[in-house]
C-alpha positions in Angstrom: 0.0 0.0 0.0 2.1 2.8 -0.9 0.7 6.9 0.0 4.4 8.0 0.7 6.6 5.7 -1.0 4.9 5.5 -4.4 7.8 7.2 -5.9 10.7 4.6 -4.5 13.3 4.3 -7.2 12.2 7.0 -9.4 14.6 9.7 -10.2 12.5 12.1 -12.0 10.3 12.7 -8.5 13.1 14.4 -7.1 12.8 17.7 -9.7 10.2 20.0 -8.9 8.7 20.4 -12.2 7.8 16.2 -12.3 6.8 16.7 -8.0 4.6 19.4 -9.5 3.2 17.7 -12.4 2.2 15.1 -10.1 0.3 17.0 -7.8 3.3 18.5 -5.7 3.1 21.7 -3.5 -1.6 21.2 -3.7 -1.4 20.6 -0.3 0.2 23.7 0.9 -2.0 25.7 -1.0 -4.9 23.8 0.3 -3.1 24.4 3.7 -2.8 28.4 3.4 -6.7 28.5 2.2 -7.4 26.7 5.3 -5.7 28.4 8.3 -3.3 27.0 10.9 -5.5 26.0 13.2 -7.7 23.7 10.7 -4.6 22.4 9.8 -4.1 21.0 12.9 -7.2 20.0 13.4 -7.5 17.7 10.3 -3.9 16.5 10.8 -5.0 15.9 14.7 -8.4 13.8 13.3 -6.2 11.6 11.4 -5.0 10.0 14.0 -1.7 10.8 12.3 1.2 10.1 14.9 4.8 10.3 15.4 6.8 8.1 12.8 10.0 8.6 14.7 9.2 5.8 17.3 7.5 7.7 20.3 4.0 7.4 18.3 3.0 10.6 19.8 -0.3 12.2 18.3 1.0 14.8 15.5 -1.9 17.1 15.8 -1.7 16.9 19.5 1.8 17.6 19.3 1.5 20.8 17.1 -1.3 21.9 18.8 1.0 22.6 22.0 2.3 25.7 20.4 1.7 28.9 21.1 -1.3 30.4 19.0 0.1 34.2 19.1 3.6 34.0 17.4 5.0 36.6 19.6 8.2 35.0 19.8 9.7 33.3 16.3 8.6 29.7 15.9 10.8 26.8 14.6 9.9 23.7 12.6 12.6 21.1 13.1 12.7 17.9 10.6 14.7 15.1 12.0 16.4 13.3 9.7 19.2 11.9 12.1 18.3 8.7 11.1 21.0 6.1 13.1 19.3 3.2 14.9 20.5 0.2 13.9 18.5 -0.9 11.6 16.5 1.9 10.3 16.4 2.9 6.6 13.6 4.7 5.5 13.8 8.1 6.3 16.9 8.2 4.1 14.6 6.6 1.1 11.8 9.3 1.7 14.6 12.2 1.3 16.6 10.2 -1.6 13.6 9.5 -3.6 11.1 12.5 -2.9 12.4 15.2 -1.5 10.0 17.6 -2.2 7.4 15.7 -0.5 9.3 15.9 2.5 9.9 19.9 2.0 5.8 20.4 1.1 5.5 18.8 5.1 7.9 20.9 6.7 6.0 24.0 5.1 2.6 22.3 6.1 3.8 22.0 9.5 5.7 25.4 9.8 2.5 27.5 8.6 0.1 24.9 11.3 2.5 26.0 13.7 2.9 29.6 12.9 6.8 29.0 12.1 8.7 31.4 10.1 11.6 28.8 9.8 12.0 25.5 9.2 15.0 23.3 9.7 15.8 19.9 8.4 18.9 18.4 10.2 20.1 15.4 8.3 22.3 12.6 9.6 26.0 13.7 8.9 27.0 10.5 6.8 23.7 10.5 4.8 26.2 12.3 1.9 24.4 11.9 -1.4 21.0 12.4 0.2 21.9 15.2 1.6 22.6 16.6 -1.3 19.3 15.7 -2.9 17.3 17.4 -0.3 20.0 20.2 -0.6 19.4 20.6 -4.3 15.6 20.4 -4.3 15.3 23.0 -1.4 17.3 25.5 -3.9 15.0 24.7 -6.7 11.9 25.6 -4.1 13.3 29.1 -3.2 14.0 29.5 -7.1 10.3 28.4 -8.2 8.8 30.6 -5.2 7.4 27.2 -3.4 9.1 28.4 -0.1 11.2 31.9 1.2 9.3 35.1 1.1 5.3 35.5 0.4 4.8 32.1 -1.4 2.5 31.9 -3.9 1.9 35.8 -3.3 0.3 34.2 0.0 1.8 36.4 2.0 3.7 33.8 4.0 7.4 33.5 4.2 9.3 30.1 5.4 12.5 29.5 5.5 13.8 26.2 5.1 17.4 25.4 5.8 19.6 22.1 5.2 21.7 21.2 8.5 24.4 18.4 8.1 24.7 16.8 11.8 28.1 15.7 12.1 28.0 11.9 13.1 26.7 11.5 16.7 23.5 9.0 17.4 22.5 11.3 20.2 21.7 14.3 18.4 18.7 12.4 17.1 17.2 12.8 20.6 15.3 16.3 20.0 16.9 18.2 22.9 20.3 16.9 21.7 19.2 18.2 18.2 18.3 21.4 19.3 21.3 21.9 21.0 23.7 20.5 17.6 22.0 23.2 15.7 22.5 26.2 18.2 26.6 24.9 17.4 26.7 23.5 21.0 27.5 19.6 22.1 25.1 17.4 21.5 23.8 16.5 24.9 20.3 16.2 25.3 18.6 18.8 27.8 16.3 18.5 31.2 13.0 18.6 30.6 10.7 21.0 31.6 10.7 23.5 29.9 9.6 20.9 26.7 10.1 22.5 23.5 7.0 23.9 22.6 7.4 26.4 25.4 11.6 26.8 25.4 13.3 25.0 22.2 15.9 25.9 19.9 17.2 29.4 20.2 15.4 29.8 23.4 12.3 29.5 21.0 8.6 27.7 20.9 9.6 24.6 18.8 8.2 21.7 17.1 10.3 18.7 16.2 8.5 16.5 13.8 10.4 12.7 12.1 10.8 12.6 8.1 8.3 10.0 8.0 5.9 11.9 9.7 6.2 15.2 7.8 6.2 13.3 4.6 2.6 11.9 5.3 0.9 15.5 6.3 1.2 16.5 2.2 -1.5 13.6 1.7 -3.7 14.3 4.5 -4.1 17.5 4.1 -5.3 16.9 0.1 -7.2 14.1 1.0 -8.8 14.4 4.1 -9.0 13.0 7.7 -11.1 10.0 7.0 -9.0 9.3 3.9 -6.1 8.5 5.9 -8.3 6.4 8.3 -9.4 3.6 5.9 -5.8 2.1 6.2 -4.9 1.0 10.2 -6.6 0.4 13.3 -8.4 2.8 15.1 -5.9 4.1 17.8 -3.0 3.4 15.0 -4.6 4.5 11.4 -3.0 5.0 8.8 0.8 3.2 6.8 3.9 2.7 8.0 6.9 2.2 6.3 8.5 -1.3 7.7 12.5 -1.6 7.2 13.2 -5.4 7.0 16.7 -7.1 7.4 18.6 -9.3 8.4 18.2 -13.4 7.6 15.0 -12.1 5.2 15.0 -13.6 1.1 13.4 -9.7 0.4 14.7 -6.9 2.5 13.9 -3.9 2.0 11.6 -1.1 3.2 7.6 -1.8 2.8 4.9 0.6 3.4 2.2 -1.2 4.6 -1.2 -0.5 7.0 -0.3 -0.6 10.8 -1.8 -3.3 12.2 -0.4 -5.4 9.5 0.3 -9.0 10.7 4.1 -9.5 11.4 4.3 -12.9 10.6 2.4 -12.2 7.4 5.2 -9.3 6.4 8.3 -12.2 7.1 6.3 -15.3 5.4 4.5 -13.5 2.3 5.5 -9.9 2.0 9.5 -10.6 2.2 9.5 -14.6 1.5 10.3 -15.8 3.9 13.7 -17.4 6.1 16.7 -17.5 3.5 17.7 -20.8 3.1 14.8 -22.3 4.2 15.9 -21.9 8.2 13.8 -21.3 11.1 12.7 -18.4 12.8 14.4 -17.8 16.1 13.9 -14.3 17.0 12.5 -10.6 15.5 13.7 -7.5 16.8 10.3 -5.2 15.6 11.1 -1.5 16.2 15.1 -1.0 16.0 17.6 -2.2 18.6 16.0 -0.4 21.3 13.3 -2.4 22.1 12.6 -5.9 23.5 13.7 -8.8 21.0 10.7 -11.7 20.4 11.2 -14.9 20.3 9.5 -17.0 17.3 6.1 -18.1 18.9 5.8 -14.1 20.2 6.6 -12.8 16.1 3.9 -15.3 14.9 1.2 -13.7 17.1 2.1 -10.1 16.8 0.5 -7.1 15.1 2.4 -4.4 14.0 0.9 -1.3 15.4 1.8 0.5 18.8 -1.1 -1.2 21.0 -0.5 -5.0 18.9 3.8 -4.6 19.9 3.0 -3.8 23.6 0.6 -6.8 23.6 3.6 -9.2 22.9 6.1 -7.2 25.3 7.7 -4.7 23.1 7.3 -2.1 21.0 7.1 -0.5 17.4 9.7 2.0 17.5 10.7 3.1 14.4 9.8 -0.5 12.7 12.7 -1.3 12.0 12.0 -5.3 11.7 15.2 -7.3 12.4 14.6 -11.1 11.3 17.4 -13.6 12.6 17.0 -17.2 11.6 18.1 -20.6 13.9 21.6 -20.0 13.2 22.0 -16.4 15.0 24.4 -16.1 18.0 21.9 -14.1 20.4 24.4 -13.3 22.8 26.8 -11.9 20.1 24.1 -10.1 18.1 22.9 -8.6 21.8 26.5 -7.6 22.7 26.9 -5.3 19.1 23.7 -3.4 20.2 25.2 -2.7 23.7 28.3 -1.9 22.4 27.0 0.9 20.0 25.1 2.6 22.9 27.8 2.4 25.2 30.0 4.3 21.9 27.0 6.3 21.3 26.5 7.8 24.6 27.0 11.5 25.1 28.5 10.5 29.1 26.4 13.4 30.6 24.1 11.2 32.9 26.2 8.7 34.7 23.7 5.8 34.6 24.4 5.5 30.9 27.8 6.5 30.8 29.3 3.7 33.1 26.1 1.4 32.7 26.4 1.2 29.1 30.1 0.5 29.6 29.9 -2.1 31.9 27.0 -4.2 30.4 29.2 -4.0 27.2 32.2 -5.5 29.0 30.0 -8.4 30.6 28.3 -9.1 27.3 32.1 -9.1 25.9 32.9 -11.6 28.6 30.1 -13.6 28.1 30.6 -14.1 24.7 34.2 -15.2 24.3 33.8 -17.4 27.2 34.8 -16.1 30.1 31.5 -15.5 32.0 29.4 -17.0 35.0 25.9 -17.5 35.7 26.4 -14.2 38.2 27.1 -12.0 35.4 23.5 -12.6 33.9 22.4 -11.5 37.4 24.3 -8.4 37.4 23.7 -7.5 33.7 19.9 -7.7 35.0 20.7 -5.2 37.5 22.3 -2.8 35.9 20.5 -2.1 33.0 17.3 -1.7 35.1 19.3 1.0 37.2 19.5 2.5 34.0 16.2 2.3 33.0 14.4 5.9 33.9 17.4 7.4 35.9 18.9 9.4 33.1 18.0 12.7 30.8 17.0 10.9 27.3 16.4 7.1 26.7 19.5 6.5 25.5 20.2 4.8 28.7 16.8 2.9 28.6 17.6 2.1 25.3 20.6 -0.9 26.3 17.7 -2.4 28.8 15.2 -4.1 26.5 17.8 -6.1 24.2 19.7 -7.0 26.7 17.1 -8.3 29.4 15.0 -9.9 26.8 17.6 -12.2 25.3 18.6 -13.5 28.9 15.0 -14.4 29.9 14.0 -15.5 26.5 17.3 -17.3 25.4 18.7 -18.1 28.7 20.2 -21.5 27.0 21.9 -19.4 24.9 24.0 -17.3 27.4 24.3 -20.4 29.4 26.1 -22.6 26.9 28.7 -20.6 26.5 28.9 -20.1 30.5 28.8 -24.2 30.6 31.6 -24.2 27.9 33.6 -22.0 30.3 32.8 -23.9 33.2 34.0 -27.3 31.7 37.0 -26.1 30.4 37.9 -24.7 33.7 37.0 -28.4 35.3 39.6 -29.9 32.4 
């Protein structure tokens, strides 16, 4: 079911003059006939929400911001795209960038922004200079900059190229890249609709997200409601890896069965294996064992029903053969690189769950690490400014109670060799 992935794989949607022959830029004049706040509104009765793995309702969000613009607002577009795993956001701005842009003005005129910003992930090179490009043909064409479409509005949009660090994809932290400062994420209150970047009422929106408002706003609230579930409407796109015959990314309606999006959608195991486990949201959250993936829905209220979450569905399949404990320790050690240090929780916890899981894994563990490993990353769960920190907990505490066996064979090896 493709809404904002139709164009995958088509160079011509990236210049304005096809985006535009296509439809392009009919929403935001749709959106300026309507007003900001009905904006809002039909985005809120969507149901439309976060794409960036919080799920938070989009109208809700937006409608948090101040109705008298008395201080400058900001629109910022993440596009820090760096969980393991995750690989569409980079597609969306690749493929159809202007789709992306025509959100960002959407959201900047719901929000009464004068400016918005889209802060791409540093190493994301030749997309950047996509989104770059087609941002210049905009301000040439009069689709965004001063009084568009002798609207009277003016919006800004500006390109930011983050420099490499996971942690600036936590808004705070983004806010704070973009003011030129580290990126360490900030205490919260004040939230950012009251104090965000530049001191300033700000909205930070994913690239998924944004790219979806262009379509709702043309076709309607109950348009985007015939695809999804109730508290979840709407399409996703799904980024599948790992031991899959068909990876790829997939836009499909939430709610879609998981087992159904392995089995039919991606054909299946490669080379005929097994299912052992599914990651379904990105590294972050709790891993499911085979029996769980068969059973689960893929839509915010169907993950937490099986123990874990959506995230940013990123769907990570891994067949009979996979080392858990080995596949586990890589995800703890790129949050223990990742982390910014500020909160000591994550900073030493990240470390010292990565050294364990290093121990573990060539050999050299014992049944009391598993314990302590249990410990520690619930200390870190909760105790610290972002989620970064909570981030290490779910992987790590899932594979122990779910593939015990796993950790334990490798303790036994140990053990025996020890006995020799």
């Amino acid at each position: 079911m493709r809404v904002i992935s139709t164009h995958f794989g088509d160079p011509l949607q990236r210049r304005l003059g096809t985006y535009v022959e296509r439809g392009g830029y009919e929403a935001l004049k749709k959106a300026f006939s309507m007003g900001p706040d009905e904006v809002v509104e039909t985005v809120k009765a969507s149901g439309l929400r976060g794409r960036g793995g919080a799920g938070f309702p989009t109208g809700v969000k937006w409608s948090f911001m101040p109705k008298e613009a008395t201080k400058p607002h900001y629109l910022l577009c993440n596009a820090d795209e760096s969980e393991p795993g995750t690989f569409k956001d980079r597609e969306l701005m690749r493929w159809d960038p202007h789709q992306l842009i025509e959100g960002c003005l959407i959201a900047a005129y719901a929000i009464r922004a004068k400016h918005a910003y889209i802060y791409c992930r540093g190493e994301f090179f030749e997309t950047n200079q996509v989104v770059a490009r087609a941002v210049e043909d905009a301000y040439e064409k009069g689709y965004a900059g001063e009084d568009i479409f002798g609207s009277g509005n003016d919006i800004a949009v500006t390109v930011h190229q983050g420099a490499g660090a996971y942690i600036c994809g936590e808004e705070t932290g983004l806010m704070n890249s973009l003011e030129g400062r580290r990126g360490e994420p900030r205490v919260k209150p004040p939230f950012p609709a009251a104090v965000g970047v530049f001191g300033m009422p700000s909205t930070i929106n994913n690239v998924e997200t944004l790219a979806a408002v262009p379509h709702i706003v043309n076709n309607g609230e109950e348009w985007y409601r015939q695809w999804g579930t109730e508290s979840s409407p709407g399409t996703k796109l799904f980024c599948v890896s790992g031991h899959i015959n068909k990876p790829g990314n997939y836009e499909l309606p939430l709610g879609f069965p998981l087992s159904e999006l392995i089995d039919d959608v991606c054909g299946g195991i490669r080379n005929g294996n097994g299912l052992k486990a599914v990651i379904p949201g990105g590294s972050s959250v709790a891993i499911l064992n085979s029996e769980e993936a068969r059973r689960c829905r893929l839509d915010y209220e169907g993950c937490i029903d099986v123990g874990t979450m959506l995230g940013c569905a990123s769907v990570i399949v891994m067949d009979d053969t996979t080392d858990i404990v080995k596949q586990v320790r890589r995800m703890v050690d790129f949050y223990a690189h990742e982390s910014c240090g500020q909160c000591t929780p994550c900073r030493e916890g990240s470390a010292w769950a990565a050294q364990i899981m290093k121990r573990i894994e060539i050999g050299e563990g014992t049944v009391e690490d598993l314990d302590t490993l249990m410990e520690v990353t619930e200390q870190m769960v909760g105790t610290t400014i972002c989620v970064l920190s909570d981030s290490v907990a779910p992987p790590v505490q899932s594979s122990i109670q779910k593939f015990r066996a796993d950790y334990l064979a490798l303790i036994s090896e140990q053990e025996s060799a020890g006995a020799t």
